[in-house]
C-alpha positions in Angstrom: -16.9 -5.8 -75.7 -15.4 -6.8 -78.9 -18.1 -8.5 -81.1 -17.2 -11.3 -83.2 -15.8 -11.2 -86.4 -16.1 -14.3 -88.0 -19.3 -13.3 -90.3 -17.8 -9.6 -90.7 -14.2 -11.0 -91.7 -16.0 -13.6 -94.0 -17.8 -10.9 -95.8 -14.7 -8.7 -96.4 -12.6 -12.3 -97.7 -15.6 -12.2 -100.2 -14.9 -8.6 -101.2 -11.1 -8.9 -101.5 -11.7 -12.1 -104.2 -13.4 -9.8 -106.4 -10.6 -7.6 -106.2 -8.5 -9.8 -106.6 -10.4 -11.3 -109.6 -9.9 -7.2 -110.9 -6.5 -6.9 -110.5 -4.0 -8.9 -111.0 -0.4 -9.1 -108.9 2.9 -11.0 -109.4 3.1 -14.1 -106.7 6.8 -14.6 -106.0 7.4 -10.9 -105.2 7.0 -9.5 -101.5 5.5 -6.2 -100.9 8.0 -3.2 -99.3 5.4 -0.5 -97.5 1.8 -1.6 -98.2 0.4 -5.1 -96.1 -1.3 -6.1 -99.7 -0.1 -9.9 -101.0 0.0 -10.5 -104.2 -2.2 -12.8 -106.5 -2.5 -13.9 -110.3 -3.4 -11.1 -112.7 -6.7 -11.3 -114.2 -8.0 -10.3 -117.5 -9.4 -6.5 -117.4 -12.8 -7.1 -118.2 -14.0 -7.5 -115.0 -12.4 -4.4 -113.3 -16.1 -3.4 -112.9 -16.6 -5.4 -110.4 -13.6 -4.8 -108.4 -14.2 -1.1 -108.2 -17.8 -1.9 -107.1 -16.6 -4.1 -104.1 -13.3 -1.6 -103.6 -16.7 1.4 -103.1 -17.9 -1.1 -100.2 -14.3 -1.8 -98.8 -13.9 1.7 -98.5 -17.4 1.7 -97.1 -16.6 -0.3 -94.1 -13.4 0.4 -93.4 -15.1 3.9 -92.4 -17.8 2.4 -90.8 -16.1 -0.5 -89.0 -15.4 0.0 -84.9 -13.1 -2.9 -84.7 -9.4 -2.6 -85.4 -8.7 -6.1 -86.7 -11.6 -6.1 -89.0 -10.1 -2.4 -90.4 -6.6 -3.8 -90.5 -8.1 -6.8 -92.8 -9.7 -4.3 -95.5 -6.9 -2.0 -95.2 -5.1 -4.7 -96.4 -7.3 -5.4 -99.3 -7.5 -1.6 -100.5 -3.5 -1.6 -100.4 -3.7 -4.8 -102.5 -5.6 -3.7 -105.1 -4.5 -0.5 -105.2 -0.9 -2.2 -105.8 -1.5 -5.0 -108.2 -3.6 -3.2 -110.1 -1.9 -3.2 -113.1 -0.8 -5.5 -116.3 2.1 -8.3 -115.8 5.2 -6.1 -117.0 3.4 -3.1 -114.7 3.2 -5.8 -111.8 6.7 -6.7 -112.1 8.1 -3.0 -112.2 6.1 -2.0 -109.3 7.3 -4.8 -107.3 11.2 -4.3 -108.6 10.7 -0.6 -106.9 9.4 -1.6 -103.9 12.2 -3.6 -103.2 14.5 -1.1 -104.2 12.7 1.6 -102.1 13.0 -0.8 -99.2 16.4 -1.3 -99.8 17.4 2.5 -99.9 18.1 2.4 -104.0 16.0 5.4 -104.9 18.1 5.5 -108.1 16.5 2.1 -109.1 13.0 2.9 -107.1 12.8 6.1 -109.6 13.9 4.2 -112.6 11.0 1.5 -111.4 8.1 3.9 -111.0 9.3 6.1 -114.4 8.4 2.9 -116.1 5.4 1.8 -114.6 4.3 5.3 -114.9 5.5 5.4 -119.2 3.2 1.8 -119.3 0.2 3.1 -117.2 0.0 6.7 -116.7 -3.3 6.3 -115.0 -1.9 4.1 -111.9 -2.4 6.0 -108.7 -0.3 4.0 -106.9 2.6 4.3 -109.6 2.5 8.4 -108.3 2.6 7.6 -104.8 5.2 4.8 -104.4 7.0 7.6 -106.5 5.9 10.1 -104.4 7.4 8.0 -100.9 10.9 7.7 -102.7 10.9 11.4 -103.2 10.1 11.9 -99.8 12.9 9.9 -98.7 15.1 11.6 -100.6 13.9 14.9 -99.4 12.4 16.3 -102.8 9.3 17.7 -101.6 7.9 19.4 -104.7 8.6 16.2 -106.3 6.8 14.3 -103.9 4.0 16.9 -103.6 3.3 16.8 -107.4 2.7 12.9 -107.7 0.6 12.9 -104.6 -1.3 15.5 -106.2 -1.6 13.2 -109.4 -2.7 9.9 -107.0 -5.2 12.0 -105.6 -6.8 13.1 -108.4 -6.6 9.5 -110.3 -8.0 8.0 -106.6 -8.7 11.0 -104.2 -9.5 8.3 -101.2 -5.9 7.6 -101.3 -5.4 7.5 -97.5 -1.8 6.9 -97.9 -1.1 9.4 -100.0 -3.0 12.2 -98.0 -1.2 11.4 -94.9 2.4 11.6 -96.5 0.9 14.8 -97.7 0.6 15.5 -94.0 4.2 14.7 -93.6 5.8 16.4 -96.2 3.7 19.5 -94.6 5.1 18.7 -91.1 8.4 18.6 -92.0 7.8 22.2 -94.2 6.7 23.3 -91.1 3.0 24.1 -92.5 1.0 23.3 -90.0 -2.3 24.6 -91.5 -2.0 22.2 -94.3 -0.5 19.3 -92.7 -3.8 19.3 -90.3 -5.9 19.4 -93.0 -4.4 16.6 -94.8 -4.0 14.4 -91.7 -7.5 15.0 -91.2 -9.2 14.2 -95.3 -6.9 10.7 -94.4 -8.7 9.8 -91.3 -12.1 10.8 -92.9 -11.4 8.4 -95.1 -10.0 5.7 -93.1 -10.1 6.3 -89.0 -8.2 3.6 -88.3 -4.6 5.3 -88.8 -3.7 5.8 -85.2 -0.4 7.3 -85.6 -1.9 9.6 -88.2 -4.7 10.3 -85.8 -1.5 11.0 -82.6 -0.2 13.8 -85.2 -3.1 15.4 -86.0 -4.3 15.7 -82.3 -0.6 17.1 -81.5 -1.1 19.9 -84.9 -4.5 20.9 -83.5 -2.8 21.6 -79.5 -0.3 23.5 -81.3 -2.5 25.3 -83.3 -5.2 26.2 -81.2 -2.1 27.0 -78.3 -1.1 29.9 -80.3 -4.6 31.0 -81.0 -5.1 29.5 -84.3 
């Protein structure tokens, strides 16, 4: 039986409004991959506080059993990892994800390049840059700014399983598994992560690995 989840989805509400209050976003401009809306940038002073509540978003998104509930702070954690930035940041990240949903890598590249020259420390900077690499089949490429997003945010779910699929498609099977499994340790609730990994492991241990 599903329990409710009016107090649980209250609580995580509370949590993504001191995220919000941490990182600022641009409001007219629609997301392109990640489910995050965006908000009013706040000052930086209090980015404290939304790393404290992002540590108990992560927190229950691991702990949660209920899919909704997870799809709610999954939503959060892609929000703030997003608009995380300053207002000219905000806008360039939102001008690439257009473009990378659009299919202009050109313009994605250009996008990312500049959030990344403005705020070299913005994990999600390397991995939007990272995804348009991957499209473009540049693997290295892609594999050296998801190394960067995981070691400026190494929970990076998103990150770790496009690690996984850039290994798939190498044909590394070893290391895609491994990846596909660090992203569901972190967050359990990627099901078609979660389908790949469980086909890797059959084909792995099927050849008596």
């Amino acid at each position: 039986m599903r329990r409710p989840l009016v107090a649980p989805l209250i609580a995580i509400l509370v949590l993504a409004v001191a995220l919000t209050g941490a990182a600022g976003a641009q409001s007219p401009e629609p997301p392109a991959q990640a489910p995050g809306q965006p908000s009013q940038p706040a000052p930086k002073v209090q980015q404290p506080k939304g790393e404290e509540a992002l540590d108990q978003l992560f927190g229950r998104l691991k702990s949660t059993k209920d899919d909704a509930e997870a799809d709610v702070i999954e939503q959060a954690i892609w929000h703030y990892w997003i608009n995380k930035g300053t207002d000219t940041v905000d806008i360039l990240m939102a001008k690439g994800m257009r473009a990378m949903q659009a299919g202009d890598h050109d313009t994605a590249i250009e996008a990312f390049d500049a959030v990344l020259v403005l705020d070299p420390e913005l994990a999600e900077g390397y991995n939007k840059r990272a995804t348009v690499y991957y499209m473009m089949g540049r693997y290295a490429d892609s594999v050296t700014d998801i190394e960067k997003t995981l070691e400026l945010e190494p929970r990076h779910f998103g990150a770790l399983s496009g690690l996984g699929l850039i290994y798939s498609e190498l044909d590394e099977r070893e290391a895609a598994l491994r990846a596909f499994d660090a992203a569901l340790g972190i967050n359990p609730h990627l099901d078609g992560i979660a389908e790949k990994a469980a086909e890797l492991r059959l084909r792995l241990e099927g050849r008596g690995i």
